[in-house]
N, CA, C and O atoms as a Tinker XYZ file with bonds, in Angstrom:
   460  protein
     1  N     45.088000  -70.312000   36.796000    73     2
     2  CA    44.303000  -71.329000   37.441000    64     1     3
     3  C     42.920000  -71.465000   36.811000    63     2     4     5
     4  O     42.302000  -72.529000   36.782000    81     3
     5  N     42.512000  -70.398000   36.346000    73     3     6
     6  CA    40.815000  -70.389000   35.506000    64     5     7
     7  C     41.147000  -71.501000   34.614000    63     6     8     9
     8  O     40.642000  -72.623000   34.604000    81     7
     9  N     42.374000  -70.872000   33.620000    73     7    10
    10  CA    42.756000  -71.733000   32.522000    64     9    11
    11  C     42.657000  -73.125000   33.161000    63    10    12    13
    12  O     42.065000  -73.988000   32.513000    81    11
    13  N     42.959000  -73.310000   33.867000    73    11    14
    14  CA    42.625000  -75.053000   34.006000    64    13    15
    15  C     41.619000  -76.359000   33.306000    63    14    16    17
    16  O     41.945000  -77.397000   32.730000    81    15
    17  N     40.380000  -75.821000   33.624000    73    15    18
    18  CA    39.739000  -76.365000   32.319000    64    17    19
    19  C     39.315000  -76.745000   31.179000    63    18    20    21
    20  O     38.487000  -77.606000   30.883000    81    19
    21  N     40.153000  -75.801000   30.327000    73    19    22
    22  CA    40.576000  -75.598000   29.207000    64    21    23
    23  C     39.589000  -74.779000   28.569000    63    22    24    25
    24  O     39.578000  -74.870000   27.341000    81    23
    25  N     38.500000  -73.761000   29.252000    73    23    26
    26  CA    37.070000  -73.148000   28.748000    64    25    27
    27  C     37.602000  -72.197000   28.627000    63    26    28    29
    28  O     36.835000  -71.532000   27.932000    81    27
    29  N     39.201000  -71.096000   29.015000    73    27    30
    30  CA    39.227000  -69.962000   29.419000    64    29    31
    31  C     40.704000  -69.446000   28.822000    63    30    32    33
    32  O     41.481000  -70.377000   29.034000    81    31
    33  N     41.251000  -68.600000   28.314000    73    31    34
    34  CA    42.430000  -68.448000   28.277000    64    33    35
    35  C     42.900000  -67.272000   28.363000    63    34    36    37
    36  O     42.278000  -66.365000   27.811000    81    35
    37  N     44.222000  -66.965000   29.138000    73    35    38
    38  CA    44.551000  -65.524000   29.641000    64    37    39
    39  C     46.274000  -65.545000   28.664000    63    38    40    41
    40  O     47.017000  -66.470000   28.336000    81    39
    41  N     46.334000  -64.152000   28.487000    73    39    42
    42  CA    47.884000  -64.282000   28.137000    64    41    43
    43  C     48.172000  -62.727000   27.963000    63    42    44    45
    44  O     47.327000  -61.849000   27.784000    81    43
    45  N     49.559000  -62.581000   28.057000    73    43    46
    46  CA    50.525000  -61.200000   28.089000    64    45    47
    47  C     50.223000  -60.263000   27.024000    63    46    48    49
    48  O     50.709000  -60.428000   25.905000    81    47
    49  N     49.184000  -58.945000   27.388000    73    47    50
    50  CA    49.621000  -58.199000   26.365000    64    49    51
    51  C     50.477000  -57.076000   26.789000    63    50    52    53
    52  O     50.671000  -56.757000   27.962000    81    51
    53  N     50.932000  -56.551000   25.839000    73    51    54
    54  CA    52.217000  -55.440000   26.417000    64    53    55
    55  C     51.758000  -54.397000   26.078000    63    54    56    57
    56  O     52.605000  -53.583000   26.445000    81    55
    57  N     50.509000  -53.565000   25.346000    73    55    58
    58  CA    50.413000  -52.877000   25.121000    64    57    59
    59  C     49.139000  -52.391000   26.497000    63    58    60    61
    60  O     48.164000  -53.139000   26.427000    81    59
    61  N     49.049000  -51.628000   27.326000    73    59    62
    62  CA    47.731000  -51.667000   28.105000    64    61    63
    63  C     46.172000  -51.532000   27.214000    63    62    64    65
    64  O     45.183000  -52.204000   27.506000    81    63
    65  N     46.218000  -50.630000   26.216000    73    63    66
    66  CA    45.356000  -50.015000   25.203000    64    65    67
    67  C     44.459000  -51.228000   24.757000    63    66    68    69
    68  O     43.234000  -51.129000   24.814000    81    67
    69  N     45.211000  -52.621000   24.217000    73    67    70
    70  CA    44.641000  -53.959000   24.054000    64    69    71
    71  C     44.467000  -54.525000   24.550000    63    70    72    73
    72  O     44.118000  -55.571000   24.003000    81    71
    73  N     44.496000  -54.524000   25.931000    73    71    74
    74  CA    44.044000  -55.371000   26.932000    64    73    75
    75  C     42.592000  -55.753000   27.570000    63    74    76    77
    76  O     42.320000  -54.768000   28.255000    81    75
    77  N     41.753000  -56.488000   27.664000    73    75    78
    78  CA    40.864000  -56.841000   28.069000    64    77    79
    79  C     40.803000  -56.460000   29.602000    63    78    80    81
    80  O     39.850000  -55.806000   30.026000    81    79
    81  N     41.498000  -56.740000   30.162000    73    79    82
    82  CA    41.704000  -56.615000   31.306000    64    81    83
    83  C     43.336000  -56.121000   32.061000    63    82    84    85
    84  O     44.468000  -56.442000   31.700000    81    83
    85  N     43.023000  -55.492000   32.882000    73    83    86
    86  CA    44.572000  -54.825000   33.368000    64    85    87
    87  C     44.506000  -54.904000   35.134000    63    86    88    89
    88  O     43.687000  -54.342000   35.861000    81    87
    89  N     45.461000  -55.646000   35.467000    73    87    90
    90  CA    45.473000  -56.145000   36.958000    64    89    91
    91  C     46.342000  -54.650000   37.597000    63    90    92    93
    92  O     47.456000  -54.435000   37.119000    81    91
    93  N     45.900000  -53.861000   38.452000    73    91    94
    94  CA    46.916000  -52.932000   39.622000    64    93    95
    95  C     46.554000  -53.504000   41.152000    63    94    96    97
    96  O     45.587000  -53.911000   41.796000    81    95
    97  N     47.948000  -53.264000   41.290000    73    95    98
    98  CA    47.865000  -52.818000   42.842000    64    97    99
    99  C     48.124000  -51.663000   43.713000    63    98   100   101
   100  O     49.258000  -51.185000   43.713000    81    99
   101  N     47.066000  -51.083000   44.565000    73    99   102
   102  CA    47.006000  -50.638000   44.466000    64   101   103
   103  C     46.895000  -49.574000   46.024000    63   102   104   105
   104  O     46.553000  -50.121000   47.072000    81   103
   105  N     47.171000  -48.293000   46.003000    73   103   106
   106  CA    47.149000  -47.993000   47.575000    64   105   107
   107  C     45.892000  -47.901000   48.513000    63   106   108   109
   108  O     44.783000  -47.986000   47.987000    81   107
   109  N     45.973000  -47.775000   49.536000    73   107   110
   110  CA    45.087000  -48.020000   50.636000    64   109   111
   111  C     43.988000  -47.116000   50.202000    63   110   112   113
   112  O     42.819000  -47.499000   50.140000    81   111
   113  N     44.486000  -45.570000   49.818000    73   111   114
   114  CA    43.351000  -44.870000   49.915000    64   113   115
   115  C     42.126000  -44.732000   48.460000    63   114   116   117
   116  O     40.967000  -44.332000   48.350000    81   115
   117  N     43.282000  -45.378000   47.413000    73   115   118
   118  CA    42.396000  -45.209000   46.101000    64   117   119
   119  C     41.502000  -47.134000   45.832000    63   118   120   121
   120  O     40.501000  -47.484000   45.207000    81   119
   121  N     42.424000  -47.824000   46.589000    73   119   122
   122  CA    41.431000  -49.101000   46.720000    64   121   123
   123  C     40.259000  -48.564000   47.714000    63   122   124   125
   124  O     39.155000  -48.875000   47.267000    81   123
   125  N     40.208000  -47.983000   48.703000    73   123   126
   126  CA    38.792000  -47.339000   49.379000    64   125   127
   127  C     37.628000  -46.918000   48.586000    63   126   128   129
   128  O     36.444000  -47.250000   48.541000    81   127
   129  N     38.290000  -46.167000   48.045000    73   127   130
   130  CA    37.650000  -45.292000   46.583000    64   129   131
   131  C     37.343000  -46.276000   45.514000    63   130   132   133
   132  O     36.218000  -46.044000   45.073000    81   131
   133  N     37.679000  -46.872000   45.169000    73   131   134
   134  CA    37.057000  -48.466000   43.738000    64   133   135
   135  C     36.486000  -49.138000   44.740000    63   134   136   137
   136  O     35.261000  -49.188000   44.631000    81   135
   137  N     37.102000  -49.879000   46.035000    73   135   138
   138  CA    36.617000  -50.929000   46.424000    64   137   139
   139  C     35.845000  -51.019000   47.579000    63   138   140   141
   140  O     35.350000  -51.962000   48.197000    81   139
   141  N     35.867000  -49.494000   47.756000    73   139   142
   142  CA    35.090000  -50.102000   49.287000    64   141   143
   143  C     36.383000  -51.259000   50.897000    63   142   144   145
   144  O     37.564000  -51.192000   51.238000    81   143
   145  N     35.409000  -51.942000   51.249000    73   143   146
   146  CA    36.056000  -52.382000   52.184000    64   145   147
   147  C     36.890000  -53.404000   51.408000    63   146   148   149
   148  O     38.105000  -53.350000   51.594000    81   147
   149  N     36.422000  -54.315000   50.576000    73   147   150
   150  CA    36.989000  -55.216000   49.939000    64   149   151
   151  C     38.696000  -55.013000   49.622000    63   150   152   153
   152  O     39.100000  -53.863000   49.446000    81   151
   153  N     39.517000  -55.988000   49.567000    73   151   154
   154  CA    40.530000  -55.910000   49.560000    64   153   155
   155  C     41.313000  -56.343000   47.525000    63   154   156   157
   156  O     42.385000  -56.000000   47.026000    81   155
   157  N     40.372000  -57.021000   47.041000    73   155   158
   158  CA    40.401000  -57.523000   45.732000    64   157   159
   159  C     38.821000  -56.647000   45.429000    63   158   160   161
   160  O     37.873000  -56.347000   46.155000    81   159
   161  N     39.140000  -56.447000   43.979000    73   159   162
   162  CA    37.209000  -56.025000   43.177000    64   161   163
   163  C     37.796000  -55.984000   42.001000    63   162   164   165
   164  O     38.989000  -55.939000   41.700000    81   163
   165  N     36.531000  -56.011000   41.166000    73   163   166
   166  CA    36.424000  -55.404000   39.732000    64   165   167
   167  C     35.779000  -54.562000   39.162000    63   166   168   169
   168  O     34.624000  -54.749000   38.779000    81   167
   169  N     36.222000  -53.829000   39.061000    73   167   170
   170  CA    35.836000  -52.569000   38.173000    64   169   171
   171  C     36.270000  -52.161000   36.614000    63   170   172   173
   172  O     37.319000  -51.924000   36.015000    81   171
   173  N     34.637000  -52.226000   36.267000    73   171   174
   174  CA    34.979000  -51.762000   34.677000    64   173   175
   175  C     36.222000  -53.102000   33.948000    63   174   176   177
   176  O     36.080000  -54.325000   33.940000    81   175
   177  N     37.117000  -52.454000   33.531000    73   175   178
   178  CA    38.170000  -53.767000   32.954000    64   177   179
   179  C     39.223000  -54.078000   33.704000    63   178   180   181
   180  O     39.747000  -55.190000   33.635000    81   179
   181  N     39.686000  -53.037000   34.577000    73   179   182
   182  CA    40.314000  -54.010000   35.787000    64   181   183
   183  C     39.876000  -54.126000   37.403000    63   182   184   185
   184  O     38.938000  -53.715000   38.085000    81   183
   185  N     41.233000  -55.010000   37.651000    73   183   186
   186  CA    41.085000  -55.891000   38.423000    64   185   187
   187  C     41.963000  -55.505000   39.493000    63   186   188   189
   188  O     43.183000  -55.670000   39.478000    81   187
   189  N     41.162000  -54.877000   40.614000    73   187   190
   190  CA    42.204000  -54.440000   41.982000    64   189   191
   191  C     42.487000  -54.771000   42.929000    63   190   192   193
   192  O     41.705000  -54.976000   43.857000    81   191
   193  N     43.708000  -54.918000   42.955000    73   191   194
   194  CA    44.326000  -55.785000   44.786000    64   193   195
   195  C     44.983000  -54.658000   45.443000    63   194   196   197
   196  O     45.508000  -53.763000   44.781000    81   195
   197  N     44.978000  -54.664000   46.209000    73   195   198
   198  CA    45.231000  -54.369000   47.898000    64   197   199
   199  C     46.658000  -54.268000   47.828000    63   198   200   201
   200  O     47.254000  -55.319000   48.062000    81   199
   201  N     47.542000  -52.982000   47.491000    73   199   202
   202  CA    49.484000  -53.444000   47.823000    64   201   203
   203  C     49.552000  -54.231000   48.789000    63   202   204   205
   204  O     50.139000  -55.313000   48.777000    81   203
   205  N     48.617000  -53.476000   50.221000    73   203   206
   206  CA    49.349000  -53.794000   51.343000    64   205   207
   207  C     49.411000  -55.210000   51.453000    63   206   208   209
   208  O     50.430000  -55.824000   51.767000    81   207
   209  N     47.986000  -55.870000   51.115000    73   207   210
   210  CA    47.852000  -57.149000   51.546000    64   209   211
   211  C     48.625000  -58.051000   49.865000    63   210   212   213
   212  O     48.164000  -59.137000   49.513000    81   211
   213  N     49.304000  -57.641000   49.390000    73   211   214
   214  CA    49.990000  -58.243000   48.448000    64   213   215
   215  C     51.289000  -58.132000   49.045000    63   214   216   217
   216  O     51.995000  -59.090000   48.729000    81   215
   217  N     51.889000  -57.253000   49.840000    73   215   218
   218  CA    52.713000  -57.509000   51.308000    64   217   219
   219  C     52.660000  -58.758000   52.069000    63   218   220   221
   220  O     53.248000  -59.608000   51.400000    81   219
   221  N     52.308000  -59.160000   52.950000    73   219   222
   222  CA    51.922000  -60.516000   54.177000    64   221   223
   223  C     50.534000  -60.922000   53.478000    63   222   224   225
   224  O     49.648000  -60.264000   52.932000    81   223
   225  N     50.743000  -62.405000   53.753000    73   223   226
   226  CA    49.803000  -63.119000   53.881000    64   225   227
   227  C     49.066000  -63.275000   55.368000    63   226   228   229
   228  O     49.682000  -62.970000   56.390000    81   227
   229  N     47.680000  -63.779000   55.408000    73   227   230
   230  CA    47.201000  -63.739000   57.058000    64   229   231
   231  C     47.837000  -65.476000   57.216000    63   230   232   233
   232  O     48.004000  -66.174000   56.216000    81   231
   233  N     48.120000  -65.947000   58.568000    73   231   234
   234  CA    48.458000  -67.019000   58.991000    64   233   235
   235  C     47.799000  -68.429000   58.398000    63   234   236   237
   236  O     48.398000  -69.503000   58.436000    81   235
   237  N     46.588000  -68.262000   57.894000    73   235   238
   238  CA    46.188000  -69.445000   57.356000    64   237   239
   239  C     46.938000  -69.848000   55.941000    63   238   240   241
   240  O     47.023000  -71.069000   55.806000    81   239
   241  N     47.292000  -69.360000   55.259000    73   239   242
   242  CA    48.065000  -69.453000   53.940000    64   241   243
   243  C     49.662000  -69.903000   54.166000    63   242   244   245
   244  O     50.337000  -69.328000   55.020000    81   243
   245  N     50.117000  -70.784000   53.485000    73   243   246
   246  CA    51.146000  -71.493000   54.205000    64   245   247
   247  C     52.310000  -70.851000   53.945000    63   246   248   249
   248  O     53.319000  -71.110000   54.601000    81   247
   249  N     52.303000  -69.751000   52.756000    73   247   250
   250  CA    53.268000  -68.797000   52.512000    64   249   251
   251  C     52.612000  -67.495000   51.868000    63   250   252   253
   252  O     51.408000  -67.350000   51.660000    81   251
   253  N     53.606000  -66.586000   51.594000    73   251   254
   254  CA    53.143000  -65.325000   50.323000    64   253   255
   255  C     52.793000  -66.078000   49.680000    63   254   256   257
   256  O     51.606000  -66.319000   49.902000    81   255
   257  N     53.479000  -67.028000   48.420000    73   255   258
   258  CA    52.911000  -66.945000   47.213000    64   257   259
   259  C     51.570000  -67.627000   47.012000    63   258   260   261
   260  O     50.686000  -67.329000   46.208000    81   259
   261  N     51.594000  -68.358000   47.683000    73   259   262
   262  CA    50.019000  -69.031000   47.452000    64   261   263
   263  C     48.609000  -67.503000   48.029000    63   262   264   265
   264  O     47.604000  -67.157000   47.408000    81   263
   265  N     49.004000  -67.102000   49.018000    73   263   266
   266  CA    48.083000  -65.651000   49.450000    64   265   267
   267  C     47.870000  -64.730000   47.916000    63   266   268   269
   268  O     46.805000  -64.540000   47.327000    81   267
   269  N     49.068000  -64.316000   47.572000    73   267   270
   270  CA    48.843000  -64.196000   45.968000    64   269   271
   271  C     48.602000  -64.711000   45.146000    63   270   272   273
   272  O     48.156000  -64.022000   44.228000    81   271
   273  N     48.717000  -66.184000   44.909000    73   271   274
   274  CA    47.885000  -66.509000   44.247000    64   273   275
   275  C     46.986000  -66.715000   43.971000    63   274   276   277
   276  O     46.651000  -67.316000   42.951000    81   275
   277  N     45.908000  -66.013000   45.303000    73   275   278
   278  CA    44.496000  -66.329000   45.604000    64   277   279
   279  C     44.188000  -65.471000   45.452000    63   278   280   281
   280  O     43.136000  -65.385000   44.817000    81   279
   281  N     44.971000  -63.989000   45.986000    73   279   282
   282  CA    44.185000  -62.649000   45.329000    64   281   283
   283  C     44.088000  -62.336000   44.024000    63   282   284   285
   284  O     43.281000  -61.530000   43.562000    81   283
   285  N     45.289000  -63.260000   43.111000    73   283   286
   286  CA    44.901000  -62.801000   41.593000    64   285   287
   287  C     43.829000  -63.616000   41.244000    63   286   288   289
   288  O     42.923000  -63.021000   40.661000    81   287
   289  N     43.628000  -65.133000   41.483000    73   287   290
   290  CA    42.223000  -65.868000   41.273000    64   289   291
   291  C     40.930000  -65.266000   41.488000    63   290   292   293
   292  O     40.079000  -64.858000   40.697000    81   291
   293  N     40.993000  -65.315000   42.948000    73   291   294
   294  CA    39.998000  -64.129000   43.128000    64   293   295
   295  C     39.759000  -63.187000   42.425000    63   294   296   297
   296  O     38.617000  -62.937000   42.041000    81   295
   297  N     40.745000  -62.515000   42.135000    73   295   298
   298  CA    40.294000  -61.241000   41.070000    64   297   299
   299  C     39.590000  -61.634000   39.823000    63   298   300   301
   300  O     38.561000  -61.029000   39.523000    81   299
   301  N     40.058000  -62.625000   39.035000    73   299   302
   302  CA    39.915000  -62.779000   37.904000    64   301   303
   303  C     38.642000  -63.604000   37.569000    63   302   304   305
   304  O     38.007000  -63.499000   36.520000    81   303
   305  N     38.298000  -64.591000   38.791000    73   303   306
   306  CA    36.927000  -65.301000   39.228000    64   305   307
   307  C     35.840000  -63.859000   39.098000    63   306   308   309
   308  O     34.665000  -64.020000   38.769000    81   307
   309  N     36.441000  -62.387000   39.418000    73   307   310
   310  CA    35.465000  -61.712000   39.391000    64   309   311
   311  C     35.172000  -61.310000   38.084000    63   310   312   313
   312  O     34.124000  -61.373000   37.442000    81   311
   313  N     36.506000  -60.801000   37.747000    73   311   314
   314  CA    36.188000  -60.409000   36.210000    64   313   315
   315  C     35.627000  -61.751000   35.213000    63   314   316   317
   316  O     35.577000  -61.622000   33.990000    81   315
   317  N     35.267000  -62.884000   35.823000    73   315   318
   318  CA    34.397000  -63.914000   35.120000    64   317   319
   319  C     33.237000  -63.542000   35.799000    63   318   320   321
   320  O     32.897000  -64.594000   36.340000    81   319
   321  N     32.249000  -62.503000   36.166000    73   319   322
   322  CA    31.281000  -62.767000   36.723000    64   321   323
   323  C     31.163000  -63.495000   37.977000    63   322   324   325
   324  O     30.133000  -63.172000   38.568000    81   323
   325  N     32.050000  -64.602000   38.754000    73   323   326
   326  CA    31.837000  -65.307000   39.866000    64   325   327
   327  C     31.581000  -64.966000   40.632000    63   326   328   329
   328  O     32.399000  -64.071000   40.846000    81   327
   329  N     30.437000  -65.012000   41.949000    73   327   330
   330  CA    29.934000  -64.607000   42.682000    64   329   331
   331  C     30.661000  -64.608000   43.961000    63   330   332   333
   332  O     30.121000  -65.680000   44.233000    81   331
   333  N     31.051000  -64.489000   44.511000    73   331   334
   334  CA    31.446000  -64.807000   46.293000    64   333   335
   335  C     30.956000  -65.945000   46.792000    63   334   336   337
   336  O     29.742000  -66.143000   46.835000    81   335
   337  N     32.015000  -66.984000   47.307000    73   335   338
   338  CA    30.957000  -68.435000   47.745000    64   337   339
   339  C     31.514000  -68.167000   49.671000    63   338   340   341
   340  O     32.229000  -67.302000   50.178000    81   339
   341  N     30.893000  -69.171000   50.180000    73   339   342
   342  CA    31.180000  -69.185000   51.288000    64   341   343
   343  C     31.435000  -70.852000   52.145000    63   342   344   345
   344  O     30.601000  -71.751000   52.037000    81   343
   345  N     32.406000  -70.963000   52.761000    73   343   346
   346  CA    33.034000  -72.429000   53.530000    64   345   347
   347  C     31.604000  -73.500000   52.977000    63   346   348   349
   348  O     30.391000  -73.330000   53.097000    81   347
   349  N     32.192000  -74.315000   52.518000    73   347   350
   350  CA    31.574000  -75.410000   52.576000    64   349   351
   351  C     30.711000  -76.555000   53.369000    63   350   352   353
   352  O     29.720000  -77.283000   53.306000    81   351
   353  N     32.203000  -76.037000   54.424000    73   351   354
   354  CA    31.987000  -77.055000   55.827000    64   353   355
   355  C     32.885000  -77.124000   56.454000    63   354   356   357
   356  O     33.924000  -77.139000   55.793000    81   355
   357  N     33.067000  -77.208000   58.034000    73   355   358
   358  CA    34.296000  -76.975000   58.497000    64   357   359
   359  C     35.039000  -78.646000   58.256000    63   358   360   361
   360  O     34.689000  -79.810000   58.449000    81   359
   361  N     36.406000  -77.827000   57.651000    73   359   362
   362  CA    37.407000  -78.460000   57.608000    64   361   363
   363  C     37.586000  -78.692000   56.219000    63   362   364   365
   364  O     38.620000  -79.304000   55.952000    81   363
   365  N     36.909000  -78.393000   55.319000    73   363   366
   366  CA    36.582000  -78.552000   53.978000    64   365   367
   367  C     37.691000  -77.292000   53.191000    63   366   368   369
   368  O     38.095000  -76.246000   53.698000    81   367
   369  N     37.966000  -77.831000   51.847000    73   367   370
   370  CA    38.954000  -76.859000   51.154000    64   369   371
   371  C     38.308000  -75.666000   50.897000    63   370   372   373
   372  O     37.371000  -75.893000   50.131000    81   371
   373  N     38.387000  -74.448000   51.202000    73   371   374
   374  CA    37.574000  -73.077000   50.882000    64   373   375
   375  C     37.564000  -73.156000   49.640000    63   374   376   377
   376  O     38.619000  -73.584000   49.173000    81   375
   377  N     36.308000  -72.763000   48.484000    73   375   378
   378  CA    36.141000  -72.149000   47.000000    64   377   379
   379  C     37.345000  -70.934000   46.880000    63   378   380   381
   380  O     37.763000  -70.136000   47.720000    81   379
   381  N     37.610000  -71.105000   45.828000    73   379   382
   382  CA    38.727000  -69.708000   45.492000    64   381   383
   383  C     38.084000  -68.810000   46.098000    63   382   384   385
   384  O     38.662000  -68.332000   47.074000    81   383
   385  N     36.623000  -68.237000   45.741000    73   383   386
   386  CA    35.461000  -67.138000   45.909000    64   385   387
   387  C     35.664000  -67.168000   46.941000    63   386   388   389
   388  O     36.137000  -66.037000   46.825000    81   387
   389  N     35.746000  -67.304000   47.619000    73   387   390
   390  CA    35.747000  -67.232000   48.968000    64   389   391
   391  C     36.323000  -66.213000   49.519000    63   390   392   393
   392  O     37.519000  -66.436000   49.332000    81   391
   393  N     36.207000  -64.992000   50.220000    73   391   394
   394  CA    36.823000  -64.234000   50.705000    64   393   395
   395  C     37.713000  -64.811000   52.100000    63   394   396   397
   396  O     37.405000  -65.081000   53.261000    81   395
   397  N     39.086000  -64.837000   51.225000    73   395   398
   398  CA    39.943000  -65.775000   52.586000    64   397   399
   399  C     41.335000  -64.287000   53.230000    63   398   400   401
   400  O     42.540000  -64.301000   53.482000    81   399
   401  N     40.389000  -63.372000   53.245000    73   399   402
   402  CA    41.665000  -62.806000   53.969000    64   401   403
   403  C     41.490000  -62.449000   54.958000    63   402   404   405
   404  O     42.220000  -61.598000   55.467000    81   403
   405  N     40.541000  -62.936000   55.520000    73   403   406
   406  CA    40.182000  -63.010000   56.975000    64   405   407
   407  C     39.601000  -64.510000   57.407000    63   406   408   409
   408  O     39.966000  -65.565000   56.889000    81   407
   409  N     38.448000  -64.349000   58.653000    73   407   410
   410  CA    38.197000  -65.823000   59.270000    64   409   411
   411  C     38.073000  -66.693000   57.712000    63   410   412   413
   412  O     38.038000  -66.083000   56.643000    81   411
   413  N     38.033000  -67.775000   57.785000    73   411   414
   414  CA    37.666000  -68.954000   56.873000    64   413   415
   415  C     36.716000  -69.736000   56.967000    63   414   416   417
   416  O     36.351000  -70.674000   56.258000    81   415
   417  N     36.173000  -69.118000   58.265000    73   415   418
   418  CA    34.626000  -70.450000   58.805000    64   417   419
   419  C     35.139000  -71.681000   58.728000    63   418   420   421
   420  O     34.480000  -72.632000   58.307000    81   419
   421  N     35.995000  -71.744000   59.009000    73   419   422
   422  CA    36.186000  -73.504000   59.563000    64   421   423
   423  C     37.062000  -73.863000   57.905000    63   422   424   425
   424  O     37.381000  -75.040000   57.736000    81   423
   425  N     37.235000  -73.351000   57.333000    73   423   426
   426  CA    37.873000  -73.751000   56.156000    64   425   427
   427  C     39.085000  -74.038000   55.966000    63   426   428   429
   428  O     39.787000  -73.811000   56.951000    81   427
   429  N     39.673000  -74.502000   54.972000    73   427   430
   430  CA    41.195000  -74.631000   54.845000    64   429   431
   431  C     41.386000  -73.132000   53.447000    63   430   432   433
   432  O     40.685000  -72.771000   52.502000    81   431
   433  N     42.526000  -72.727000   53.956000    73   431   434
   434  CA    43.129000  -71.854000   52.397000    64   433   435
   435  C     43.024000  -72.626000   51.509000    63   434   436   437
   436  O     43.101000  -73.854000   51.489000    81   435
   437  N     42.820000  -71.811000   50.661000    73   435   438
   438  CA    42.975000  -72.431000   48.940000    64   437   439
   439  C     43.091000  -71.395000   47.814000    63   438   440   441
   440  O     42.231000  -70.589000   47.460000    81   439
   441  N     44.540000  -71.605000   47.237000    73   439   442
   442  CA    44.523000  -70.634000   46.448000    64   441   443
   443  C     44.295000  -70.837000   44.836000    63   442   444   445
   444  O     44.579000  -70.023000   43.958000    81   443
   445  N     43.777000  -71.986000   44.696000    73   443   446
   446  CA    43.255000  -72.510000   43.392000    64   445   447
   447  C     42.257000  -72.771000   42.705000    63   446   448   449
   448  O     41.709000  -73.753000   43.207000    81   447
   449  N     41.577000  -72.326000   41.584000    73   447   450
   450  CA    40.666000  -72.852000   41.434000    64   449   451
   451  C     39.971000  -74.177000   41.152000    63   450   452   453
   452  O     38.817000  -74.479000   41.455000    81   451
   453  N     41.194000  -75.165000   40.298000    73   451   454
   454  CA    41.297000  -76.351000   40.161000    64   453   455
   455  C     42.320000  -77.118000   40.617000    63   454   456   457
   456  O     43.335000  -77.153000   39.922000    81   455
   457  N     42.272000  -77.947000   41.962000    73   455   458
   458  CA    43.378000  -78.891000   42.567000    64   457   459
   459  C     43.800000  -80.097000   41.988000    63   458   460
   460  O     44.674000  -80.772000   42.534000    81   459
């Protein structure tokens, strides 16, 4: 979804050693330990999600895959530097940044960065 603009480009390496970045998921007690409360972070070169919540999505997300597809955006919005944004306005599409795995402030899900 970064890739969208055409400023950014991600792709498969198979070796971990060359990788820029390396996505885990990861358990409850060692995401505590990297992340704190946060459920997605970045650290160093990767990028950590939450198993559990890569399990269920919360009710605002209209299925799993879009919930995942917001925690890997999210992730990767971080490993771009992106800051955390917050609702726009109620009723308004939430920023990817947005921490949506809880309330939304009046927001809609969104698991994209470009619609």
């Amino acid at each position: 979804s970064w890739a969208g603009n055409g400023n950014v480009r991600f792709s498969l390496i198979e070796s971990p050693a060359k990788a820029n970045i390396i996505v885990s998921l990861t358990d409850a007690t060692t995401l505590g330990q990297i992340c704190g409360k946060e459920l997605v972070c970045k650290k160093e070169s990767k990028i950590v999600i939450s198993a559990a919540a890569w399990q269920s999505a919360p009710g605002h997300f209209a299925n799993l895959g879009d919930y995942r597809a917001w925690l890997v955006n999210y992730g990767f919005g971080l490993a771009q530097s992106q800051k955390p944004k917050t609702c726009p306005g109620k009723g308004k599409t939430a920023p990817v940044m947005q921490r949506q795995w809880s309330d939304l402030a009046g927001c809609r899900a969104n698991a994209w960065v470009y619609g």
